[in-house]
PDB file as gemmi writes it, atoms N, CA and C in Angstrom:
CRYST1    1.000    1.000    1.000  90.00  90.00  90.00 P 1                      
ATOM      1  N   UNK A   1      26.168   2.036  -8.746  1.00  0.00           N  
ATOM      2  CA  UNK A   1      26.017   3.462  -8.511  1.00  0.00           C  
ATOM      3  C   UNK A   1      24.565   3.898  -8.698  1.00  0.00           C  
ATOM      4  N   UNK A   2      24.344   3.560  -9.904  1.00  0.00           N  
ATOM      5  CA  UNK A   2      22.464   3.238 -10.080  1.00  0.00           C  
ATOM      6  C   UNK A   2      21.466   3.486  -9.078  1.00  0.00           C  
ATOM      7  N   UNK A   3      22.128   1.919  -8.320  1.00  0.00           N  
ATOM      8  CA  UNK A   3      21.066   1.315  -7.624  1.00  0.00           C  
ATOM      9  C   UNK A   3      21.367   2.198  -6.404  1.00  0.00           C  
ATOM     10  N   UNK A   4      22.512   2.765  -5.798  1.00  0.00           N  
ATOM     11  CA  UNK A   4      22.313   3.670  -4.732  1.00  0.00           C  
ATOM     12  C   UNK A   4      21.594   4.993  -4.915  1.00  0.00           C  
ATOM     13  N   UNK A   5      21.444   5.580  -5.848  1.00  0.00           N  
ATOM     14  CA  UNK A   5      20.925   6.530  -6.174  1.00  0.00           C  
ATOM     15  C   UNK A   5      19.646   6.784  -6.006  1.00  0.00           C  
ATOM     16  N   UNK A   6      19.411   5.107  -6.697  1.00  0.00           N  
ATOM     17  CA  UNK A   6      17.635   5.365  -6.560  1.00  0.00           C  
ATOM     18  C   UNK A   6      17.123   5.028  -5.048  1.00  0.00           C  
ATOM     19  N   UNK A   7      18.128   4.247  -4.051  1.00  0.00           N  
ATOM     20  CA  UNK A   7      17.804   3.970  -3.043  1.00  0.00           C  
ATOM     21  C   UNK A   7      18.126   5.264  -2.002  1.00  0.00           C  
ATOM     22  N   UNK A   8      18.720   6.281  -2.183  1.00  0.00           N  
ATOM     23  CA  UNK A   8      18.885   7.263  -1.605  1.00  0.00           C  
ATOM     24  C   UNK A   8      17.259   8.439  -2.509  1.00  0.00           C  
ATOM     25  N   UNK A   9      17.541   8.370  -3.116  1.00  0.00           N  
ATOM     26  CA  UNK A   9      15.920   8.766  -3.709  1.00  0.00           C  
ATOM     27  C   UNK A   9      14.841   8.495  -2.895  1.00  0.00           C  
ATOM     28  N   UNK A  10      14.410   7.189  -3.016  1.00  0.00           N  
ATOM     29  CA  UNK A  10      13.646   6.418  -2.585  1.00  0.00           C  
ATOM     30  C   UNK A  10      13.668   6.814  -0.753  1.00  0.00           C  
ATOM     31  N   UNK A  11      14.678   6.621  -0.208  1.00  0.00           N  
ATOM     32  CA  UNK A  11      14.833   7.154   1.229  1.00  0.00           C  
ATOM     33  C   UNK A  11      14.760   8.537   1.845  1.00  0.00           C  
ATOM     34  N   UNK A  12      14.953   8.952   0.753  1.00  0.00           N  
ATOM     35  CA  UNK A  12      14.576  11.097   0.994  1.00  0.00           C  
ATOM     36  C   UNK A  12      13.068  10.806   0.559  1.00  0.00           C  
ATOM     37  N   UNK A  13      12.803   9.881  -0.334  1.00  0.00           N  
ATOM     38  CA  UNK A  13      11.041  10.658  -0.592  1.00  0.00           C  
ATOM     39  C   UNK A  13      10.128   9.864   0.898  1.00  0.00           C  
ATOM     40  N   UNK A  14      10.747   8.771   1.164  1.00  0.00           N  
ATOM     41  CA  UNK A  14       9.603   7.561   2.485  1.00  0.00           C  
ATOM     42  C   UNK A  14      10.205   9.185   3.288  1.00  0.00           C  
ATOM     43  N   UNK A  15      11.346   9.573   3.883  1.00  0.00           N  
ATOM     44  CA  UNK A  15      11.463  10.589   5.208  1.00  0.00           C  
ATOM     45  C   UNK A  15      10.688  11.692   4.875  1.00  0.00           C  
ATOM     46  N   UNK A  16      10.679  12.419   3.638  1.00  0.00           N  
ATOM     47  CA  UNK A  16       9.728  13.464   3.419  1.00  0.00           C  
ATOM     48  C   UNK A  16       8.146  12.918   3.588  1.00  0.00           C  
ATOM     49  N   UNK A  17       7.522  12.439   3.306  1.00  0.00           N  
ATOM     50  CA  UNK A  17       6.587  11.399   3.702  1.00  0.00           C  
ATOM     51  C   UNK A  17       6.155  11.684   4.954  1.00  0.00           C  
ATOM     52  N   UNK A  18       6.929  10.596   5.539  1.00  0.00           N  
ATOM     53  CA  UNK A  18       6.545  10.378   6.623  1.00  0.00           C  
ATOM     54  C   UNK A  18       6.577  11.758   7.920  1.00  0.00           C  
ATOM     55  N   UNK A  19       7.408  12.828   7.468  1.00  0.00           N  
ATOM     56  CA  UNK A  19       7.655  14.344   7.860  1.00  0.00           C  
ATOM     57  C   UNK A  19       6.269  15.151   7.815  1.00  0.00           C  
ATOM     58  N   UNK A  20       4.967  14.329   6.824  1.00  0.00           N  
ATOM     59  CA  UNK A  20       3.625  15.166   6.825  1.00  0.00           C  
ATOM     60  C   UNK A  20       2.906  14.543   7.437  1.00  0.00           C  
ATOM     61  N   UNK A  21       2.983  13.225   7.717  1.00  0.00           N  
ATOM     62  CA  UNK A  21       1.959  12.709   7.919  1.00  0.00           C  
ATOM     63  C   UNK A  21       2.239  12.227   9.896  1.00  0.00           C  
ATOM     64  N   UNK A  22       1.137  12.007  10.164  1.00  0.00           N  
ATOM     65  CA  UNK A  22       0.851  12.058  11.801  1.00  0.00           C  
ATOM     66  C   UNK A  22       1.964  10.614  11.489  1.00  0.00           C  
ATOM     67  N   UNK A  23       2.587  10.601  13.379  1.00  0.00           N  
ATOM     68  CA  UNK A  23       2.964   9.426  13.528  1.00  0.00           C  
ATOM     69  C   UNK A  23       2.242   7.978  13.839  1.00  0.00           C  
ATOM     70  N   UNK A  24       0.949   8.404  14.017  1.00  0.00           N  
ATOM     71  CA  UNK A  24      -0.030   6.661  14.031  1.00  0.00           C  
ATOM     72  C   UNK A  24       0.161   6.635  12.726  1.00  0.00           C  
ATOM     73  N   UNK A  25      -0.465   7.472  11.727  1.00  0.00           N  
ATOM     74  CA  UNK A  25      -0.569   6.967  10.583  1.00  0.00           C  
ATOM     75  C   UNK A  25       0.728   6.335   9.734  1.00  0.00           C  
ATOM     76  N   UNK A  26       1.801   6.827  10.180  1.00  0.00           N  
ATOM     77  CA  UNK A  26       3.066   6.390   9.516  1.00  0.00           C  
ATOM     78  C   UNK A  26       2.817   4.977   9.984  1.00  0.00           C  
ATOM     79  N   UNK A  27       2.971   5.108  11.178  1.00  0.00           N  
ATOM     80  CA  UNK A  27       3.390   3.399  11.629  1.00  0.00           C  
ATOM     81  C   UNK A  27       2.311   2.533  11.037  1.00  0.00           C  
ATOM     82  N   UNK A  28       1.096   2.920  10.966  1.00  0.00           N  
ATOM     83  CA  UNK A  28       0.017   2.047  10.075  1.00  0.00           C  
ATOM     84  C   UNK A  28       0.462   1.665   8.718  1.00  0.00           C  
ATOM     85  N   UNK A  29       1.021   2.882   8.438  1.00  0.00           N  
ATOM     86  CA  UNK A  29       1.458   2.537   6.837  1.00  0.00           C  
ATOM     87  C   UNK A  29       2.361   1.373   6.703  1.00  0.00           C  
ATOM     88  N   UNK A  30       3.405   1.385   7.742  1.00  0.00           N  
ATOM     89  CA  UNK A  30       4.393   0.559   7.874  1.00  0.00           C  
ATOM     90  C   UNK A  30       4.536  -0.832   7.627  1.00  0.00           C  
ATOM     91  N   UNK A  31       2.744  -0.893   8.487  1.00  0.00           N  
ATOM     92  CA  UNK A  31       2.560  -2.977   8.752  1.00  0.00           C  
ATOM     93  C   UNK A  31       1.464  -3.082   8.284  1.00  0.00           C  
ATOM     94  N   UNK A  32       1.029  -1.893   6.838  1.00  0.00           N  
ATOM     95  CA  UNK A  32       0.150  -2.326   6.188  1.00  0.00           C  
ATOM     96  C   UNK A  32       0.465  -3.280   4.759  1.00  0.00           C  
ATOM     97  N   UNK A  33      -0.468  -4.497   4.353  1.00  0.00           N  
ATOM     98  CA  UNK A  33       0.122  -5.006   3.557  1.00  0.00           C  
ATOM     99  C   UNK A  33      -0.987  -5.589   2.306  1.00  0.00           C  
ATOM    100  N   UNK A  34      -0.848  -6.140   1.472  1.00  0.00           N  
ATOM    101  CA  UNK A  34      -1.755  -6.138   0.139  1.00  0.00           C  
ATOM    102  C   UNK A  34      -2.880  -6.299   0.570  1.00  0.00           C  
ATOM    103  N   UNK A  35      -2.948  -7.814   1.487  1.00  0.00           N  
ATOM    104  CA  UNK A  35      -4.461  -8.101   1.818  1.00  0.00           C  
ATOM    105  C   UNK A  35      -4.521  -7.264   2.526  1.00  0.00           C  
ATOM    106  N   UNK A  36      -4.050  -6.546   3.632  1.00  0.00           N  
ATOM    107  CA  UNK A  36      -5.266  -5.373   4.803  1.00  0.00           C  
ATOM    108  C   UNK A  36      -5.436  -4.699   3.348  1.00  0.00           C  
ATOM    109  N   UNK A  37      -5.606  -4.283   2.518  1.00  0.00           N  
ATOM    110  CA  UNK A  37      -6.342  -3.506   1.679  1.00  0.00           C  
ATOM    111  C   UNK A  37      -7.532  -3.766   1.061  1.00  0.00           C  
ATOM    112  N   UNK A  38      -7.773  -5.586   0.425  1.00  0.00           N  
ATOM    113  CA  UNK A  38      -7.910  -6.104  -0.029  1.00  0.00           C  
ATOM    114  C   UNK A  38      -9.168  -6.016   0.862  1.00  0.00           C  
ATOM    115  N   UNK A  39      -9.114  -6.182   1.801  1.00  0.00           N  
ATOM    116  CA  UNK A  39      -9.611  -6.655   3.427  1.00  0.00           C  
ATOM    117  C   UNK A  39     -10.253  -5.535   3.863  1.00  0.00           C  
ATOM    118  N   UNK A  40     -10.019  -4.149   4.005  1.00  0.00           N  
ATOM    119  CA  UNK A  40     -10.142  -3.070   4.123  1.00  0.00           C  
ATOM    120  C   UNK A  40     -11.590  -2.420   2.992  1.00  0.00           C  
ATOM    121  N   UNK A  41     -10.794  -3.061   1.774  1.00  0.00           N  
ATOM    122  CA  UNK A  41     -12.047  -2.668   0.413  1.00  0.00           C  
ATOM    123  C   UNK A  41     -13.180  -3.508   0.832  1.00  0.00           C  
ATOM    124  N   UNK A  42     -13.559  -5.197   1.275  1.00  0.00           N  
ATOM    125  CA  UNK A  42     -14.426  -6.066   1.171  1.00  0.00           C  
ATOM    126  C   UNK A  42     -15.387  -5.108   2.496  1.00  0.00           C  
ATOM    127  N   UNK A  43     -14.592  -5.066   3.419  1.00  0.00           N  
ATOM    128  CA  UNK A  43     -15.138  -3.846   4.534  1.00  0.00           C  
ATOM    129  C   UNK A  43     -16.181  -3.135   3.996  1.00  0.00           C  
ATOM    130  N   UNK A  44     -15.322  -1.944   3.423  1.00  0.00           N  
ATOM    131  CA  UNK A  44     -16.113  -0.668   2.673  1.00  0.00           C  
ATOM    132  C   UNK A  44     -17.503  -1.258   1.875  1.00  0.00           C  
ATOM    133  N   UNK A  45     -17.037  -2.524   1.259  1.00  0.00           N  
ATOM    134  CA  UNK A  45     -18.223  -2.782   0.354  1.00  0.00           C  
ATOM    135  C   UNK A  45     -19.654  -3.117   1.378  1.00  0.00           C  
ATOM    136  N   UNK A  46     -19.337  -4.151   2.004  1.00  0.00           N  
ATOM    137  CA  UNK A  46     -20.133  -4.568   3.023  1.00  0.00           C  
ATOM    138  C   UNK A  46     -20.958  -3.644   3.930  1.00  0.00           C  
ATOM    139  N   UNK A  47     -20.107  -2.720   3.968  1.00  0.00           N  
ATOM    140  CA  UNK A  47     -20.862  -1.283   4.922  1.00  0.00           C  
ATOM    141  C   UNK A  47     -21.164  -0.549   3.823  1.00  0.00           C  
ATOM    142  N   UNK A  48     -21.040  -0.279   2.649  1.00  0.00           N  
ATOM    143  CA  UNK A  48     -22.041   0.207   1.471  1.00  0.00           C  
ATOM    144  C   UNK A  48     -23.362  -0.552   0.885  1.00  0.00           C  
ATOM    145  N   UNK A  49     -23.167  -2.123   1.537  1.00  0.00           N  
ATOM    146  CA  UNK A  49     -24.761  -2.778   0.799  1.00  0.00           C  
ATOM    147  C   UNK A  49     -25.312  -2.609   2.154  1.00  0.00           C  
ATOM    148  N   UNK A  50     -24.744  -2.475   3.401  1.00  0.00           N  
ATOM    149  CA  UNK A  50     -26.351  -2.548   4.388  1.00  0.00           C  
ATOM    150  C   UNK A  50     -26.503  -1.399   4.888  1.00  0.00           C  
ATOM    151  N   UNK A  51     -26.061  -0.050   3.930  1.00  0.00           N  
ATOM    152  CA  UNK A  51     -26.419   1.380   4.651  1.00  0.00           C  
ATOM    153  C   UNK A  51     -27.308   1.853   2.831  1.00  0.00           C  
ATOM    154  N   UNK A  52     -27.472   0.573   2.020  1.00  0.00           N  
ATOM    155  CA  UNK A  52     -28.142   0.326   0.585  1.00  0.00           C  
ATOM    156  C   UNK A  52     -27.230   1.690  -0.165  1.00  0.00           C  
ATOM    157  N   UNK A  53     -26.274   1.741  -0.347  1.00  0.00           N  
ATOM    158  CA  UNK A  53     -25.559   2.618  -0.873  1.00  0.00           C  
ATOM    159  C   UNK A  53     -24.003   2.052  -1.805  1.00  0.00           C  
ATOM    160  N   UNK A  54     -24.253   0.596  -1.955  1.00  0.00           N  
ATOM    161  CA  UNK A  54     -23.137  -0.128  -2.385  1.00  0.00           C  
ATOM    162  C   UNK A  54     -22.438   0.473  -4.090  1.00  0.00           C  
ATOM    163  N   UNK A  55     -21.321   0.911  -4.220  1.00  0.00           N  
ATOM    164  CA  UNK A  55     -20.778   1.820  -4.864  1.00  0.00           C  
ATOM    165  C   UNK A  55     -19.983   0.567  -5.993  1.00  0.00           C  
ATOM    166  N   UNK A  56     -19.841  -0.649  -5.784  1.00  0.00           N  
ATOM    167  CA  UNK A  56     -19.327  -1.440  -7.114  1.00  0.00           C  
ATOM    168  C   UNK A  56     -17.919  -1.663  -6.418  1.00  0.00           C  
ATOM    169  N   UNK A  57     -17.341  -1.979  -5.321  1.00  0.00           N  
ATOM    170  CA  UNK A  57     -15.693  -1.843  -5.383  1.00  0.00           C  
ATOM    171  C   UNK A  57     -15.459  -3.019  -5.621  1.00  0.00           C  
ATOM    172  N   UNK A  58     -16.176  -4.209  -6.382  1.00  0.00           N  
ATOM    173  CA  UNK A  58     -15.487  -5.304  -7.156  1.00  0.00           C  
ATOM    174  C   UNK A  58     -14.428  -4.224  -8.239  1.00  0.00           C  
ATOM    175  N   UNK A  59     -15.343  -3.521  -8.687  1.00  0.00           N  
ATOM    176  CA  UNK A  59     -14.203  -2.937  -9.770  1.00  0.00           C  
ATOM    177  C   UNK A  59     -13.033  -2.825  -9.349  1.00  0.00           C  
ATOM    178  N   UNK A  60     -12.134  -2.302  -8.314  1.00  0.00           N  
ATOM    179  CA  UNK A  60     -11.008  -2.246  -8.178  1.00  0.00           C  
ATOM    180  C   UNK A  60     -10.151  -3.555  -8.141  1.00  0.00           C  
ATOM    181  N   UNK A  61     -11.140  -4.661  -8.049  1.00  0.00           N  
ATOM    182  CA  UNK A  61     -10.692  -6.475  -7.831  1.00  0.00           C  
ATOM    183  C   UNK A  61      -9.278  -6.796  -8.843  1.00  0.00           C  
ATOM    184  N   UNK A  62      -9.341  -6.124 -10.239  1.00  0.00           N  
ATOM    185  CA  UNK A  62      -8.126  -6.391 -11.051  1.00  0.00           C  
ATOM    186  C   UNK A  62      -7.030  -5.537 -10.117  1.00  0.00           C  
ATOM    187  N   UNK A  63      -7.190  -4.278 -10.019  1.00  0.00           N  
ATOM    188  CA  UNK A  63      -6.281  -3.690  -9.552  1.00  0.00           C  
ATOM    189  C   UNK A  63      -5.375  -4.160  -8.136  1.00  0.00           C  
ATOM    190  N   UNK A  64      -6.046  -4.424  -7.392  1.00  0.00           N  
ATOM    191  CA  UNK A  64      -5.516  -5.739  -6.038  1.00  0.00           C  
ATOM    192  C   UNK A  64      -5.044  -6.885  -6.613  1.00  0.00           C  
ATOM    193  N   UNK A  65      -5.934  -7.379  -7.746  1.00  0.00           N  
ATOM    194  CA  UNK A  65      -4.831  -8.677  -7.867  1.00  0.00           C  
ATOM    195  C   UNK A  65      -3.538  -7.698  -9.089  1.00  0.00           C  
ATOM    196  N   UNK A  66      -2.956  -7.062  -9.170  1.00  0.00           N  
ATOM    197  CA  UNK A  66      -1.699  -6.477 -10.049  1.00  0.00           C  
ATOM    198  C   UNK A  66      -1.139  -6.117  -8.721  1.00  0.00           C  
ATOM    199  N   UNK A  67      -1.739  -5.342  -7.612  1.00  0.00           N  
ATOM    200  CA  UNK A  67      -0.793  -5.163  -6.472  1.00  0.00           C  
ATOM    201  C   UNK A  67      -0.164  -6.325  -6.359  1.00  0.00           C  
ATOM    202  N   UNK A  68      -0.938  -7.644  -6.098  1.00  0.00           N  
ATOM    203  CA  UNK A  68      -0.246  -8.469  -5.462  1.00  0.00           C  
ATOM    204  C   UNK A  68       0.764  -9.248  -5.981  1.00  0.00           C  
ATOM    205  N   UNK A  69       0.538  -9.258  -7.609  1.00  0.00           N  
ATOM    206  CA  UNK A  69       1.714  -9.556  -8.117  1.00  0.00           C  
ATOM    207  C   UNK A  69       2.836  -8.756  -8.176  1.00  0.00           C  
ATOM    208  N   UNK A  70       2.647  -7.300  -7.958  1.00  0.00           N  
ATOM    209  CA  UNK A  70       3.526  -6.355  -7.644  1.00  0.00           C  
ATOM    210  C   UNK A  70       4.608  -6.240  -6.588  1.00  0.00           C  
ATOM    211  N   UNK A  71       3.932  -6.934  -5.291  1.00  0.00           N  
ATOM    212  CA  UNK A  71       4.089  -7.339  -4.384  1.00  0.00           C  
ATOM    213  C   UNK A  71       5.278  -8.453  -4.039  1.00  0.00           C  
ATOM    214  N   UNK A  72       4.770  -9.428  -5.100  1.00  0.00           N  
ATOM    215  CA  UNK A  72       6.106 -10.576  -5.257  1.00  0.00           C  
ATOM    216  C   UNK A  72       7.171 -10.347  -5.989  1.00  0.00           C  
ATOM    217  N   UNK A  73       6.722  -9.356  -6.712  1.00  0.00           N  
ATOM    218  CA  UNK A  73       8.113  -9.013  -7.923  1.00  0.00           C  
ATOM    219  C   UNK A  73       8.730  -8.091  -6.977  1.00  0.00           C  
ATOM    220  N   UNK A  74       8.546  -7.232  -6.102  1.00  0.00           N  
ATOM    221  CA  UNK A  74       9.357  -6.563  -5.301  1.00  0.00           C  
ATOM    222  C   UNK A  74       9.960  -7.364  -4.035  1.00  0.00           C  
ATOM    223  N   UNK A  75       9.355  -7.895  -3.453  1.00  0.00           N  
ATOM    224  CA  UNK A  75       9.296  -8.602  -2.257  1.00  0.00           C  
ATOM    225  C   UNK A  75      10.818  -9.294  -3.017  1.00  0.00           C  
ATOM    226  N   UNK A  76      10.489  -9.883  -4.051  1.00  0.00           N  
ATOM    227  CA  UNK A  76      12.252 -10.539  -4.243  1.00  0.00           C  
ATOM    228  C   UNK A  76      13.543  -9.699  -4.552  1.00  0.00           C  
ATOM    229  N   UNK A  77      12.757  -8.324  -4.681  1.00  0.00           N  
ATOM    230  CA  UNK A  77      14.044  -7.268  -5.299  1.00  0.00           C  
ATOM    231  C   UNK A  77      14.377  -6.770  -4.218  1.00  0.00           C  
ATOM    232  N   UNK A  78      13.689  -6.510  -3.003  1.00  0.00           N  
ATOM    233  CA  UNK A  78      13.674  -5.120  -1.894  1.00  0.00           C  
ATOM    234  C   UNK A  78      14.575  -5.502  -0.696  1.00  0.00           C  
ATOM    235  N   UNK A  79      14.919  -6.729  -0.534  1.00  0.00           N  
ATOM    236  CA  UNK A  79      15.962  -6.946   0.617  1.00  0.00           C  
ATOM    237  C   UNK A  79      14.984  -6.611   1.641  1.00  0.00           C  
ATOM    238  N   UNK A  80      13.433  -6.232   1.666  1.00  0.00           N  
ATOM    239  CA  UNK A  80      13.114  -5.689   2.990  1.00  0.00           C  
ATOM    240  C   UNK A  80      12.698  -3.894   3.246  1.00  0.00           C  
ATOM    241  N   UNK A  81      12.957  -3.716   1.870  1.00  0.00           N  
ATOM    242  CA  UNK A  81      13.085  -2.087   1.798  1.00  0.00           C  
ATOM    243  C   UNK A  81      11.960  -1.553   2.674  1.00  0.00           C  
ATOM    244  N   UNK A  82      11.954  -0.699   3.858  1.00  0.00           N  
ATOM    245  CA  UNK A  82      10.566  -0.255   4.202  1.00  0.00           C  
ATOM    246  C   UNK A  82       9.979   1.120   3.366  1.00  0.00           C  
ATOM    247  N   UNK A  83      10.288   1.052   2.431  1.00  0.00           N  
ATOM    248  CA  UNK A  83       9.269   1.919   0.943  1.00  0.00           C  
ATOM    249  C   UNK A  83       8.262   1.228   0.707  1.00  0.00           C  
ATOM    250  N   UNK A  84       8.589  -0.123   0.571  1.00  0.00           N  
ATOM    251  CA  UNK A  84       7.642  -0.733  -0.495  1.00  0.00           C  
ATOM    252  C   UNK A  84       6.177  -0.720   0.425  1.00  0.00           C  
ATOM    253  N   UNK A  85       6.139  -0.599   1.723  1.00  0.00           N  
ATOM    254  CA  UNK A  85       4.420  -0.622   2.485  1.00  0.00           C  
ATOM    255  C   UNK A  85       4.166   0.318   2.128  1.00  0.00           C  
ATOM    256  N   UNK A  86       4.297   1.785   1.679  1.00  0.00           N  
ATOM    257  CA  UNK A  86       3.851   2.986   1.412  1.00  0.00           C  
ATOM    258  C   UNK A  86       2.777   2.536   0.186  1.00  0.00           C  
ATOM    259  N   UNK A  87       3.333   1.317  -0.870  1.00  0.00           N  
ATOM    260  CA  UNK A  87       2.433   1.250  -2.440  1.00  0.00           C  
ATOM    261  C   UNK A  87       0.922   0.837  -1.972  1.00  0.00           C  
ATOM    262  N   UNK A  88       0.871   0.377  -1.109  1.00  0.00           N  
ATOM    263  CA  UNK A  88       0.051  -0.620  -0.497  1.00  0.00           C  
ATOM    264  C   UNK A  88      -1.443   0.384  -0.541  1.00  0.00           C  
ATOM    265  N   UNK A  89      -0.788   1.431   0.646  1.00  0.00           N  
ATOM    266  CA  UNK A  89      -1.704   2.260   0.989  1.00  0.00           C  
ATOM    267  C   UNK A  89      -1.949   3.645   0.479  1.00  0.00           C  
TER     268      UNK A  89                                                      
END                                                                             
């Protein structure tokens, strides 16, 4: 009973969600996944050292690697849930 609860939770908050936000961006959210972030940050950094404006985003480096273990501990709980791409981004 629990576990439907929170999954009906969980499914009213991804539809409210996705109710603000443009539809490219939903679907981006969708098939976004640890590394495009990961991937996304090394980006940002790279275009912050050759515009000489590099801001440190190693710092966030712990925080990506806890996503990604985050990632596997759900990935075995979620059956697939499409919530879990929303943590990502």
């Amino acid at each position: 009973m629990l576990g439907l609860s929170l999954k009906q939770t969980l499914g009213g908050a991804l539809r409210e969600f996705e109710s603000i936000v443009s539809s490219s961006d939903a679907s981006g959210f969708r098939t976004t996944q640890v590394d495009d972030v990961r991937q996304a940050a090394l980006r940002l950094e790279r275009d912050q050292e050759h515009r000489k404006c590099l801001r440190n985003l190693r710092r966030i480096e712990p925080l990506l690697d806890k996503l990604g273990l985050l990632k596997d501990a759900l990935d075995a709980n979620s059956k697939g849930s499409p919530v879990l791409c929303y943590i990502w981004v």
